[in-house]
N, C-alpha and C positions, 0 to 999 in steps of 0.2 A: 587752267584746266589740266594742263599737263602735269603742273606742280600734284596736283591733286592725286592725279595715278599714280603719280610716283611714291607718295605716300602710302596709298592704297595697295599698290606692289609691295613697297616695304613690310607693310601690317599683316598683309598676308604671309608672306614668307618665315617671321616673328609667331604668327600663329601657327605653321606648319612646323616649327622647330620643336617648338611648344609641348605641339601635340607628338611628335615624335620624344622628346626625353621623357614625356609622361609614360608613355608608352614601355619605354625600355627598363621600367621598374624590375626590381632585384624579385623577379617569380620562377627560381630555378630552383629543384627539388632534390635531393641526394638521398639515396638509396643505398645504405651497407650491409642490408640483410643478408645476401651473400657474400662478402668480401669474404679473404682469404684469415678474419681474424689480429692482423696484423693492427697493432696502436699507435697513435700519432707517439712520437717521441718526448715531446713536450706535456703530454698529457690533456693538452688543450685542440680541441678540433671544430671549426667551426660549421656552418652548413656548409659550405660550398666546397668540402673537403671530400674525394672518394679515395678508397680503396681498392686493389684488385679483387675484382670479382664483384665491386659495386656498380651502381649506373646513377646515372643524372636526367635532367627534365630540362628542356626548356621549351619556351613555347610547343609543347605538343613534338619537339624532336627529343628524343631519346635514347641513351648512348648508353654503353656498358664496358667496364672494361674487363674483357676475357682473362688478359694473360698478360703476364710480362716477365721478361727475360733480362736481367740484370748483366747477365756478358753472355751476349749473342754473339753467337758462332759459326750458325747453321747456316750458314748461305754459301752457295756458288761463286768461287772468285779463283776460275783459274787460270786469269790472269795476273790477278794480285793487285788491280782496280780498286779494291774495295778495304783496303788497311784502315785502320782507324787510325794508324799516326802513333808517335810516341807517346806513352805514358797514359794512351789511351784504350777505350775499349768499346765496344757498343752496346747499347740498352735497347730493345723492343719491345715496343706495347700493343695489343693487341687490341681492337675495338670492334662493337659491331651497333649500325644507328639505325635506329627506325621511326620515322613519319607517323606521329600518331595525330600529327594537327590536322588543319581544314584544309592547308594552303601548303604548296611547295617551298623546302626546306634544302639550302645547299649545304652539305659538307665538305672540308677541304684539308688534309692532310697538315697545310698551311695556317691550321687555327691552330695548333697545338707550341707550344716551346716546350723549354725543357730548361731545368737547375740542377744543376748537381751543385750541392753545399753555395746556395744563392747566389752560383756565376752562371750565367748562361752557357749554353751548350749548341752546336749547332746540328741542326737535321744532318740527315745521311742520308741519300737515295741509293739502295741496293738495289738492281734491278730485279734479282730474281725476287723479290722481297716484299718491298712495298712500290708497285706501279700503277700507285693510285697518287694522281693529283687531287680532286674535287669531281663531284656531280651533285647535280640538284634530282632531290627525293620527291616522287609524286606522294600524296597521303598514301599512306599502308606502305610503302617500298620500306626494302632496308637493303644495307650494305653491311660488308663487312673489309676493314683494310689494317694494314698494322705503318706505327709510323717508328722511324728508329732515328735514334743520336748516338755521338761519340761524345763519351764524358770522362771524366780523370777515373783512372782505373781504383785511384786512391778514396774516391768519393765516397763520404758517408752517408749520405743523404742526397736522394735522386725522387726528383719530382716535374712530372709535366702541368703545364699549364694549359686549359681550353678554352679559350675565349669563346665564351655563350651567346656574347651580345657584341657589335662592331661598334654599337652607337656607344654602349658605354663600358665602362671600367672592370665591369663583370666575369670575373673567373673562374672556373670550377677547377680547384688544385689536385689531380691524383699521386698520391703519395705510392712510390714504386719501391725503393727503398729509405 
């Protein structure tokens, strides 16, 4: 008998996985009708590609991206806290999301990375800047927060990555420079 549930445990858990990867299917949508114009450099773009001034979908959240600032400047540091280091510089992007689904929807600062010339880059916390970690959106809410990195001042190509989805591999690339 016992053997039995434990099978039965098994089987179920197998079918909850199941239904969870089914679920997490590639249904994210990209929107450049507003972008800033700007062309992927390769001439090749795929859907999960935006631009500044496009927005993305996913499940019923919706994101846009406002602005970005290729060597950001404008912050309070007087201190001098807030250097980006040799040979470095900082990039900000500006975002604004809103709940268009049934059901609460978290965003977090933390989905995002960042490539300059396909090496990774690491976030910056500015205070006066971005002091936003994450919150979860009721339907209809929106935010607005900017996230920022230090990348090689040399960098030809600067791109943030959003992860859409945690369950899978799903990215929506915006192209900054």
């Amino acid at each position: 008998m016992k053997r039995i549930r434990k099978y039965i445990g098994v089987l179920l858990c197998l079918i909850v996985f199941a239904a969870m990867a089914m679920g997490s299917g590639s249904d994210t949508s990209v929107d450049n009708s507003n972008a800033s114009g700007a062309s992927d450099k390769t001439g090749t773009e795929s859907d999960n590609v935006v631009m500044v001034g496009g927005s993305f979908e996913k499940d019923g959240l919706k994101g846009t991206v406002n602005d970005a600032d290729t060597d950001f400047t404008d912050y309070d540091d007087p201190y001098g806290f807030y250097k980006p280091g040799d040979g470095k510089k900082y990039v900000k992007a500006d975002f604004s999301f809103e709940n268009n689904g049934k059901s609460d929807a978290y965003v977090s600062s933390a989905d995002f990375s960042c490539y300059a010339d396909n090496e990774s880059c690491d976030q910056s916390f500015i205070a006066s800047v971005n002091e936003f970690s994450g919150d979860t959106l009721s339907t209809g809410r929106k935010i607005n927060f900017s996230v920022v990195f230090a990348v090689p001042v040399d960098a030809e190509s600067i791109e943030l990555e959003y992860t859409a989805n945690i369950w899978s591999s799903e990215k929506v690339i915006i192209k900054l420079q």
